[in-house]
TORNUNU-391944 format. One record per residue (C-alpha): residue in three letters; x negated, y, z. Coordinates in Angstrom, 2 decimals. Layout:
! TORNUNU-391944
Ala, X, Y, Z
...
END
This chain:
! TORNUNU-391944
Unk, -243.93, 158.90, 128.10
Unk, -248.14, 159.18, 127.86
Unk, -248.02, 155.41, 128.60
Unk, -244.92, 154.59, 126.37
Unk, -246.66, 155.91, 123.57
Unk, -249.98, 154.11, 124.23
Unk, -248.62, 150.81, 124.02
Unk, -246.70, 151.58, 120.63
Unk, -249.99, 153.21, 119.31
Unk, -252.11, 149.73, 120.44
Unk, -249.64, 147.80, 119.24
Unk, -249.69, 149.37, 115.59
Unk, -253.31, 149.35, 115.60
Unk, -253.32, 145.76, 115.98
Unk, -250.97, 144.71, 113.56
Unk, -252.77, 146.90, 110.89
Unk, -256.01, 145.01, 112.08
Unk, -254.44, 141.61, 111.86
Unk, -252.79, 142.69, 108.19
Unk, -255.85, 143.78, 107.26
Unk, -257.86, 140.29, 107.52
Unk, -254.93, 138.04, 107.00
Unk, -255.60, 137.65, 103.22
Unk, -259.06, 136.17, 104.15
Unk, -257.70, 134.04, 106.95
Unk, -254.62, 132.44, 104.79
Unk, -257.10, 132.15, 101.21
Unk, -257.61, 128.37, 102.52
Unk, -253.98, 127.53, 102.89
Unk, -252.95, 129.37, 99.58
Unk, -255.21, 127.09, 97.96
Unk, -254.47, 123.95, 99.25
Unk, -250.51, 125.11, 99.56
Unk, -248.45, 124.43, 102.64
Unk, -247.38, 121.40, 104.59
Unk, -243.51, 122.03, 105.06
Unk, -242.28, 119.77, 107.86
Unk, -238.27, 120.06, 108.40
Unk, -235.93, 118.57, 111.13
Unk, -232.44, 118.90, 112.35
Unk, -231.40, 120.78, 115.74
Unk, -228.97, 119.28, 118.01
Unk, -226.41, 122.56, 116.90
Unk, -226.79, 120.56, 112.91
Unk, -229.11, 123.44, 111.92
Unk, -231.94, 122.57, 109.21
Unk, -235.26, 123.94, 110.06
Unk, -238.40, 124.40, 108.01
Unk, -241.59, 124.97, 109.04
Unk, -245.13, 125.50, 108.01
Unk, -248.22, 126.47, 110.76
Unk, -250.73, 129.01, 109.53
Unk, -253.19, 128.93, 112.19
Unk, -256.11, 131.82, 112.51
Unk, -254.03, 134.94, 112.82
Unk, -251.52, 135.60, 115.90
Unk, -248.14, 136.17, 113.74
Unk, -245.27, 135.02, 112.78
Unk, -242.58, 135.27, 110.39
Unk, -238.76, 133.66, 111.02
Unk, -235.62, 133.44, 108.91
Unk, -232.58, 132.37, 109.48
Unk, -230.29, 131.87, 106.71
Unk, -226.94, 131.55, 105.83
Unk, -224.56, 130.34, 103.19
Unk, -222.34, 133.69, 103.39
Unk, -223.59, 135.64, 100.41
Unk, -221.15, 137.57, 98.26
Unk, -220.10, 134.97, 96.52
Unk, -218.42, 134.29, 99.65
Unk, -216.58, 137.29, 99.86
Unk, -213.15, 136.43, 97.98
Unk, -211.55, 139.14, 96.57
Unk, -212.67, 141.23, 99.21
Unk, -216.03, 142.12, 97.09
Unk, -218.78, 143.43, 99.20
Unk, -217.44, 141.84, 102.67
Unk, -221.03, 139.89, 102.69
Unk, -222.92, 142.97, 102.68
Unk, -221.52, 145.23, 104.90
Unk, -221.08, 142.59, 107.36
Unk, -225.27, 141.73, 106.92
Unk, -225.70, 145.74, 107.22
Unk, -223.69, 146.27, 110.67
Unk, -225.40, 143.19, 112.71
Unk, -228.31, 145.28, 114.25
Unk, -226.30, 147.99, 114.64
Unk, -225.15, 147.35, 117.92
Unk, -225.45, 143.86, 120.06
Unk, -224.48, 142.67, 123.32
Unk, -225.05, 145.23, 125.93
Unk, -227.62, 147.20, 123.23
Unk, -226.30, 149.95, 120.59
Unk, -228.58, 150.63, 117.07
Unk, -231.17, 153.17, 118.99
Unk, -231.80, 150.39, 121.81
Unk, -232.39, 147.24, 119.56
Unk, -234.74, 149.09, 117.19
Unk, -236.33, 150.46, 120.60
Unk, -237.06, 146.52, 121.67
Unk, -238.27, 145.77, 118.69
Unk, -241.18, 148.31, 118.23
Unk, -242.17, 147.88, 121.84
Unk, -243.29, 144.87, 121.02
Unk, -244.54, 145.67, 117.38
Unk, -242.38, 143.64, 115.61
Unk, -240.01, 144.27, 112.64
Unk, -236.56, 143.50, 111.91
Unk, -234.40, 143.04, 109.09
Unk, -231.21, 141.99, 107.64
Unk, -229.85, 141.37, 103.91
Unk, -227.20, 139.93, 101.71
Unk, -227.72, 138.56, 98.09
Unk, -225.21, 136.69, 95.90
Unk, -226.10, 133.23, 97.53
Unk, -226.66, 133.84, 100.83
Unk, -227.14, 136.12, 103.65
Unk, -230.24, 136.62, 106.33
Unk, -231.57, 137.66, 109.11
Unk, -235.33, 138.46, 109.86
Unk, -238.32, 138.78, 111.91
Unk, -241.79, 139.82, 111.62
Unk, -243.56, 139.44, 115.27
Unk, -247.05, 138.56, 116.89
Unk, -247.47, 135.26, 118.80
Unk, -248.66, 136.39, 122.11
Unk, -245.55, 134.91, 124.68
Unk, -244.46, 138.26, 126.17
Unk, -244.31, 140.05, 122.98
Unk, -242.71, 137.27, 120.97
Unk, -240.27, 136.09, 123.71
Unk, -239.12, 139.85, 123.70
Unk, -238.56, 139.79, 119.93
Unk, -236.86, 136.35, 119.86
Unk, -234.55, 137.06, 122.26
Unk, -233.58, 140.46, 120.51
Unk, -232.66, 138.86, 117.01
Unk, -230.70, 135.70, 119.39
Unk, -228.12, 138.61, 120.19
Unk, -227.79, 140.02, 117.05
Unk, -227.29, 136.93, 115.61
Unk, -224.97, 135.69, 118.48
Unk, -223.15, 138.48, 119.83
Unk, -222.63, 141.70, 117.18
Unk, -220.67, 144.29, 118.72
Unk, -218.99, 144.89, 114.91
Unk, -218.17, 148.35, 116.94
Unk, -215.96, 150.23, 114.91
Unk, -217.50, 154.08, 114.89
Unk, -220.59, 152.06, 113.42
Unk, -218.43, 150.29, 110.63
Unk, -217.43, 153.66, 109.42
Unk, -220.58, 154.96, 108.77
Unk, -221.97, 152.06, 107.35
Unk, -218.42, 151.70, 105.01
Unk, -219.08, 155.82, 104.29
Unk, -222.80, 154.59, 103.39
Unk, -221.92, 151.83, 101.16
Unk, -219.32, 154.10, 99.63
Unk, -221.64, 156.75, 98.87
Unk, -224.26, 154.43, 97.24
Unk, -221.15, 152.98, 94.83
Unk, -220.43, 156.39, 94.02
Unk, -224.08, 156.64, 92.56
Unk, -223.62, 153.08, 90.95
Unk, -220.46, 154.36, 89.07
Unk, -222.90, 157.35, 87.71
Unk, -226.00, 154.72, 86.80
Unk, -226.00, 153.64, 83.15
Unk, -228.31, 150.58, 84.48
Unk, -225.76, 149.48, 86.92
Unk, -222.67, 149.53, 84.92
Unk, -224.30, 147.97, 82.40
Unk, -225.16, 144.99, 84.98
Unk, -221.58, 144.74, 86.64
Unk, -219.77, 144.69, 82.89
Unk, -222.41, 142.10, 81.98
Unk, -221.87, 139.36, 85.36
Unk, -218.01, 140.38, 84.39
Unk, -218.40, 138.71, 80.80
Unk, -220.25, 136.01, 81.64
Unk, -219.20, 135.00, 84.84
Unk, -214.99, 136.27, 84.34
Unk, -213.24, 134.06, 87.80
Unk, -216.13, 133.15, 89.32
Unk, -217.79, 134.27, 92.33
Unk, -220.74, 135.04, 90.70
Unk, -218.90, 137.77, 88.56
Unk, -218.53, 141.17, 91.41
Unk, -221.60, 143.10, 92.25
Unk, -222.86, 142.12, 95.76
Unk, -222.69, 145.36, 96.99
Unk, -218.73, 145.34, 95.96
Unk, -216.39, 147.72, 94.10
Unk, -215.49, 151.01, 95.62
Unk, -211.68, 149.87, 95.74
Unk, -212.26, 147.11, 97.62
Unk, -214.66, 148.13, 99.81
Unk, -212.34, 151.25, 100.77
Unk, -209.93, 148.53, 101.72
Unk, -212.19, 146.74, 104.26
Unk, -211.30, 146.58, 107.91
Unk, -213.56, 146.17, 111.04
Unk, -211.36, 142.68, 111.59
Unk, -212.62, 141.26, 108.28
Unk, -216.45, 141.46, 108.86
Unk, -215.70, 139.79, 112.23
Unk, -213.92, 137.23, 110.64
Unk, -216.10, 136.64, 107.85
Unk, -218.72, 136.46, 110.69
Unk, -216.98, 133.56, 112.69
Unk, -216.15, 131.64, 109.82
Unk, -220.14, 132.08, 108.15
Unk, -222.22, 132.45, 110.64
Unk, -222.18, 129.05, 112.70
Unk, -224.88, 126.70, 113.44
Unk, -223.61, 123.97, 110.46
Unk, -224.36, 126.55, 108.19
Unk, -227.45, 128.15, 109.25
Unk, -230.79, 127.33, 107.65
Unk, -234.24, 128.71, 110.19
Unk, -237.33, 129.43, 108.61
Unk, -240.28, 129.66, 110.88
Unk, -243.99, 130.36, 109.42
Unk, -246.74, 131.32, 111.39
Unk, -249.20, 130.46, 113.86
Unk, -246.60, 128.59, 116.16
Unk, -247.45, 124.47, 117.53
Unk, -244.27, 122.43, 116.46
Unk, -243.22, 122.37, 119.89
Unk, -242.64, 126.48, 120.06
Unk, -240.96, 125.99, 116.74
Unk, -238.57, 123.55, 117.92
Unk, -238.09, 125.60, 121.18
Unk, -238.11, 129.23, 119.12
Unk, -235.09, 127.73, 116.57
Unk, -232.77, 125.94, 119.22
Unk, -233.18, 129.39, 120.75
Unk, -232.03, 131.60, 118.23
Unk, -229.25, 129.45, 117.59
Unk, -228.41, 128.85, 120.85
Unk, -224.71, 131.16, 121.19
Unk, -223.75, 130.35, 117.72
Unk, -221.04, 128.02, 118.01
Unk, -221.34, 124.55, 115.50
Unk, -218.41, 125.68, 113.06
Unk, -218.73, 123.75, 110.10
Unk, -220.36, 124.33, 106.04
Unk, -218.38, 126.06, 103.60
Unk, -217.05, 124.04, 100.58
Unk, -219.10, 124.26, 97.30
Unk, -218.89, 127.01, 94.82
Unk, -216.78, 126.55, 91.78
Unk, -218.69, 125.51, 88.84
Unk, -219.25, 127.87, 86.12
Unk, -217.69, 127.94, 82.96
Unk, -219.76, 128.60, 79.76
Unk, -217.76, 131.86, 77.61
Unk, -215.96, 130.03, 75.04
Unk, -217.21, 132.76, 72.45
Unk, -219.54, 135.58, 71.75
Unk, -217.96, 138.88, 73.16
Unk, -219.88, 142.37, 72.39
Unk, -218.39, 145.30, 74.45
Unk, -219.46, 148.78, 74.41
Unk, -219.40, 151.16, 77.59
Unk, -219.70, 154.88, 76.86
Unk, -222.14, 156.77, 78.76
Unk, -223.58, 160.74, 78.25
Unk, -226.65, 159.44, 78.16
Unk, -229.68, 159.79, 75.49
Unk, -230.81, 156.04, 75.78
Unk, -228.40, 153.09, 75.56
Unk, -229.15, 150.03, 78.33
Unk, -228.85, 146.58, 76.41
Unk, -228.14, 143.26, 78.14
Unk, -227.10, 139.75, 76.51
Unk, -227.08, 136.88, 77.60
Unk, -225.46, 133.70, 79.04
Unk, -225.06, 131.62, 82.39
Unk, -228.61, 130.50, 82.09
Unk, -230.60, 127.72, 84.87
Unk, -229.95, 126.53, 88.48
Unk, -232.67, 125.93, 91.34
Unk, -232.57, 122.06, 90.74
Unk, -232.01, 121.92, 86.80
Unk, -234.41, 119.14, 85.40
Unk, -234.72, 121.36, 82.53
Unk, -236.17, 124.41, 84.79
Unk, -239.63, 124.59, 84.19
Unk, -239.61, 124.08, 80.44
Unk, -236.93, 127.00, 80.62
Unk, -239.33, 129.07, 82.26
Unk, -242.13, 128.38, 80.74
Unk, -240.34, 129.26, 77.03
Unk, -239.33, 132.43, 78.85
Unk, -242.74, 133.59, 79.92
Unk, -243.38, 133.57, 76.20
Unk, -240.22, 134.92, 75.15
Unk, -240.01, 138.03, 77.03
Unk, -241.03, 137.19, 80.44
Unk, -244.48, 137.52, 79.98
Unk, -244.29, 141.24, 79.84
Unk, -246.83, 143.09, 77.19
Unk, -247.70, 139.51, 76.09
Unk, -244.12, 138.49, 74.95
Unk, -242.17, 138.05, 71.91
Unk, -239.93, 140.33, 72.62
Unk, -241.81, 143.39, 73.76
Unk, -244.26, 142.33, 70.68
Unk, -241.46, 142.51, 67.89
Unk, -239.01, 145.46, 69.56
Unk, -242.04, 147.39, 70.99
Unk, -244.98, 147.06, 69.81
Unk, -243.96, 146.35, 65.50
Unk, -240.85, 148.97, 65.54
Unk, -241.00, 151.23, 68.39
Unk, -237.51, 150.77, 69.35
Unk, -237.85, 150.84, 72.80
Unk, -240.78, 151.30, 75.76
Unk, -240.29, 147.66, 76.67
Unk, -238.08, 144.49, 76.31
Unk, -237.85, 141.43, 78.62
Unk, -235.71, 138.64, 79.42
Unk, -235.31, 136.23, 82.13
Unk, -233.62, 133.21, 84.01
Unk, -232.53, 133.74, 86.98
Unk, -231.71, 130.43, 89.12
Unk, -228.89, 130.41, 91.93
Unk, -226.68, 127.77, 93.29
Unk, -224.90, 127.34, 90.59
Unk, -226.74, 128.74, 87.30
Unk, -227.54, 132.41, 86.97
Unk, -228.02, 134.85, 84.02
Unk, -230.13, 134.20, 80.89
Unk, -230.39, 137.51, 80.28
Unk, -232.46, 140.04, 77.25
Unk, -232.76, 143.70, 78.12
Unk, -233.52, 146.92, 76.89
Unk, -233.03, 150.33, 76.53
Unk, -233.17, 152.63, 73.08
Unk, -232.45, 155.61, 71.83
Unk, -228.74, 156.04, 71.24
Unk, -229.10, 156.18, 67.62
Unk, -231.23, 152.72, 67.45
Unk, -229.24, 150.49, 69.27
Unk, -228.10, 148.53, 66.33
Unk, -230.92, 147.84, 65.30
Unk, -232.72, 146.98, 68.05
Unk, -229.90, 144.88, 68.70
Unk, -230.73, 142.96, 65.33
Unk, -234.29, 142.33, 65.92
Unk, -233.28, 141.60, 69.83
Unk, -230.55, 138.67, 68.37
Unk, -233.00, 137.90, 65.28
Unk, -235.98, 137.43, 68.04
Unk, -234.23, 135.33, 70.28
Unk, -232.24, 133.09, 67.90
Unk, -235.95, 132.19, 66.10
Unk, -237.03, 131.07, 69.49
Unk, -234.59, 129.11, 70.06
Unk, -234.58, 127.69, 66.20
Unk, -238.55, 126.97, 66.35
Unk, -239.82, 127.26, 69.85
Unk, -243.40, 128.71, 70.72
Unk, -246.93, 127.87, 69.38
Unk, -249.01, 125.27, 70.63
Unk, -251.66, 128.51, 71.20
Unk, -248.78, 130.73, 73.13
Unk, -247.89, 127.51, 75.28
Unk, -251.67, 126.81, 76.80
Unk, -251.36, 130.93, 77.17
Unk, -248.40, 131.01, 79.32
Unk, -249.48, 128.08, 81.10
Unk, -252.82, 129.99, 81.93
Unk, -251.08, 133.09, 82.69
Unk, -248.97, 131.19, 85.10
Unk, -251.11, 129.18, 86.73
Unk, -253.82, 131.71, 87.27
Unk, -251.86, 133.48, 89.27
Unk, -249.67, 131.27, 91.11
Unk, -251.80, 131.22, 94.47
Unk, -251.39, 135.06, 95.18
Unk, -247.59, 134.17, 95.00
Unk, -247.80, 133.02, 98.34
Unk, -250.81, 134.24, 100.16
Unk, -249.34, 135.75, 102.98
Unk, -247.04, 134.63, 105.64
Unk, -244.16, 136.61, 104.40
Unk, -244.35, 135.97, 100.79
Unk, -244.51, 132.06, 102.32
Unk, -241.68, 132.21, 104.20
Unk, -239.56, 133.44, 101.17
Unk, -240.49, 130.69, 98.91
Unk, -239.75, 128.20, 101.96
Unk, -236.10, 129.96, 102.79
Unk, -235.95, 129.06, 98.97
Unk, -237.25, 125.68, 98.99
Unk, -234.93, 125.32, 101.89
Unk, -231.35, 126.76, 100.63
Unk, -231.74, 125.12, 97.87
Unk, -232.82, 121.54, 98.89
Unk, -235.78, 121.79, 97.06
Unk, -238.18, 119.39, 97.33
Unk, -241.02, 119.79, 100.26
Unk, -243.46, 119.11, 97.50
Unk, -242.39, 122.40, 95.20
Unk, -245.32, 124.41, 95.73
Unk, -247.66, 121.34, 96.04
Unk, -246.28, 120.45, 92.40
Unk, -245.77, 123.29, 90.84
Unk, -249.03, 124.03, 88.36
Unk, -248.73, 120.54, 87.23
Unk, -244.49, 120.93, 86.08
Unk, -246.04, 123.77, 84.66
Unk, -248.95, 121.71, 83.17
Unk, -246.22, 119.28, 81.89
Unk, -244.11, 121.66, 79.50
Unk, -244.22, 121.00, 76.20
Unk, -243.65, 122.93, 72.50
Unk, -240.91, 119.74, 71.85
Unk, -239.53, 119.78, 76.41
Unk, -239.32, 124.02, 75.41
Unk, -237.59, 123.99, 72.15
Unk, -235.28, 121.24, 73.03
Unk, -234.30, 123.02, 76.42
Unk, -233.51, 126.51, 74.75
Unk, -231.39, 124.93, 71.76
Unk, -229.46, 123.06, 74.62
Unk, -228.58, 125.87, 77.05
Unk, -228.75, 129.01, 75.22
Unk, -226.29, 129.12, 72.43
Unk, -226.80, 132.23, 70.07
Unk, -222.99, 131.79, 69.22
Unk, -221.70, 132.48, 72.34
Unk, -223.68, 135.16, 73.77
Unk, -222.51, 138.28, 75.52
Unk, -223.25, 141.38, 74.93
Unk, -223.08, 144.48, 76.47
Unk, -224.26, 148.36, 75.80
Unk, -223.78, 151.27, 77.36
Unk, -224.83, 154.90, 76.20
Unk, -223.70, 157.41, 74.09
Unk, -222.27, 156.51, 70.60
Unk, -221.43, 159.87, 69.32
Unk, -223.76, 161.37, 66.31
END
């Protein structure tokens, strides 16, 4: 036990260390961005990769097209089946895989999102400790026991956090507002499902869902760290080694703009109402992305700087902040304006929210707010990326979404490129003030 507990105690100590100085050690490649290289594995697995040389670690993802909008009607299949993999695996139960990995200091983790679902790893380079780890996270991705005592707490689990979703003002306000813009689509359900269909889920549908998602064809590895090419190459045929080829699921539906402006009203006991409008907004690859994110910065994405929080906040008072944003998937996300008010305000902050917002879109920004947001973006686009794991998420993006290599190598200067005329001709294009939705929830009673 003495000598158990050493090792665990070194082992923390140096990953502290080596967190500790990795901001200094990566400061040259945030600056000069990252060299993605990419290839294909014999199993028909894409794999991107970028070396970060200087500090002993490494961070790995491997990602899948099995999100929730994969689920079917059987809303929140995607995330219970993410939740259970590291419960049990192979010959190991929950207790012995978490046990493996913090021999070896490493970390472990597993999530589902509307897009896509993932696996992974945080471990250092040496070959005995990272060899342990890889081989760990190759059995939970190949061979998940899906035991059925550990689906029932995890179903109880996700049961018990819906129960707590049905009592949040915040999240019923989000659900109703993917429901109205969204309607048929995939997009539309929470990821985390309803309670009545997640009370319906069986043990035999995660495993399903598992053999039909999580094959080689449709698996996407992420490796960043210091790692040669070579260990790369070796590290992702590994991982994906028992996975059998299966094959890519067939695109998502595309989504249908609402055909008119809908405005529903959700009552709630509570003393502040929760706001959201919006539309199906931007994708990943929409030409018209960074003008659309640009205008939003100014809008209301640019926190205490924004329109929004300027006229609703800061002029009236109406509420402690308002912000909106574009959120890009697959297919294209929410353009969505929040805030929350006091019950008795909601009209009109709902007025100077619609009046805000439709003379953006009518007029566009300043020349003088432009070079602002462009400054304010820029400025601090390095620190977006300056650490392995922050890296590896903008690769898994660049990745899923067949970005180009070039995104983060480009990106100040599509920023640079916006214009007044590229903003105000984007906005007036895809966000129509006659067809937005609208959705509050809170108590209407005086």
């Amino acid at each position: 036990m003495r000598t158990h507990f050493s090792r665990r105690k070194y082992l923390f100590s140096i990953t502290c260390f080596l967190a500790s100085v990795f901001c200094l050690l990566f400061s040259g490649l945030s600056q000069a961005a990252a060299k993605i290289e990419n290839w294909q594995t014999p199993q028909g697995s894409r794999v991107f990769y970028v070396r970060t040389e200087g500090l002993p670690m490494a961070d790995i993802q491997v990602v899948f097209d099995a999100g929730s909008a994969r689920d079917g009607k059987a809303y929140g299949l995607s995330a219970l089946t993410a939740a259970l993999l590291d419960t049990g695996a192979g010959k190991w139960n929950a207790d012995q895989i978490a046990q493996r990995f913090e021999s070896v200091g490493a970390q472990f983790g597993a999530s589902s999102s509307i897009d896509n679902a993932s696996v992974s790893l945080r471990t250092l380079t040496d070959k005995a400790l990272f060899d342990k780890a890889l081989e760990t996270m190759q059995v939970i991705l190949a061979k998940p026991s899906f035991n059925k005592a550990d689906f029932e707490r995890e179903k109880n689990r996700t049961l018990a956090g819906l129960k707590q979703i049905d009592e949040s003002p915040s999240d019923i306000a989000s659900i109703a507002f993917y429901d109205a813009l969204y309607g048929d689509h995939p997009y539309a359900h929470p990821s985390s499902g309803l309670t009545k269909t997640v009370a319906t889920l069986k043990v035999a549908d995660l495993r399903d869902f598992y053999k039909k998602y999580y094959v080689a064809a449709n698996a996407m590895v992420v490796i960043v760290g210091d790692l040669t090419k070579e260990q790369a190459e070796q590290s992702a045929e590994k991982l994906l080694s028992g996975l059998p080829a299966g094959q890519k699921p067939d695109s998502l539906p595309d989504v249908v703009i609402p055909a008119k402006a809908t405005q529903r009203h959700i009552e709630f006991p509570s003393t502040q109402t929760h706001v959201l409008v919006g539309l199906p907004g931007t994708y990943r690859k929409d030409p018209d992305y960074f003008s659309l994110y640009v205008g939003n910065h100014i809008l209301g994405g640019g926190s205490l700087v924004s329109k929004l929080f300027d006229e609703v906040r800061e002029k009236r008072g109406l509420a402690y902040s308002a912000s909106s944003a574009f959120v890009p998937m697959l297919k294209p996300g929410p353009f969505l304006v929040s805030l929350q008010t006091r019950n008795d305000q909601t009209q009109q902050a709902l007025e100077v929210l619609n009046k805000t917002l439709g003379d953006f879109i009518a007029k566009g920004p300043t020349e003088a707010e432009l070079q602002a947001a462009k400054k304010n973006i820029t400025g601090g686009f390095a620190m977006r990326f300056d650490n392995n794991k922050k890296l590896s998420s903008y690769v898994a993006m660049i990745g899923f979404y067949d970005m180009p290599l070039d995104y983060l190598d480009t990106f100040q200067q599509n920023v640079e490129a916006v214009t007044v005329a590229s903003i105000t001709d984007a906005f007036k294009r895809r966000v129509n003030p006659t067809l937005l939705q609208t959705i509050t929830v809170g108590n209407s009673a005086k």
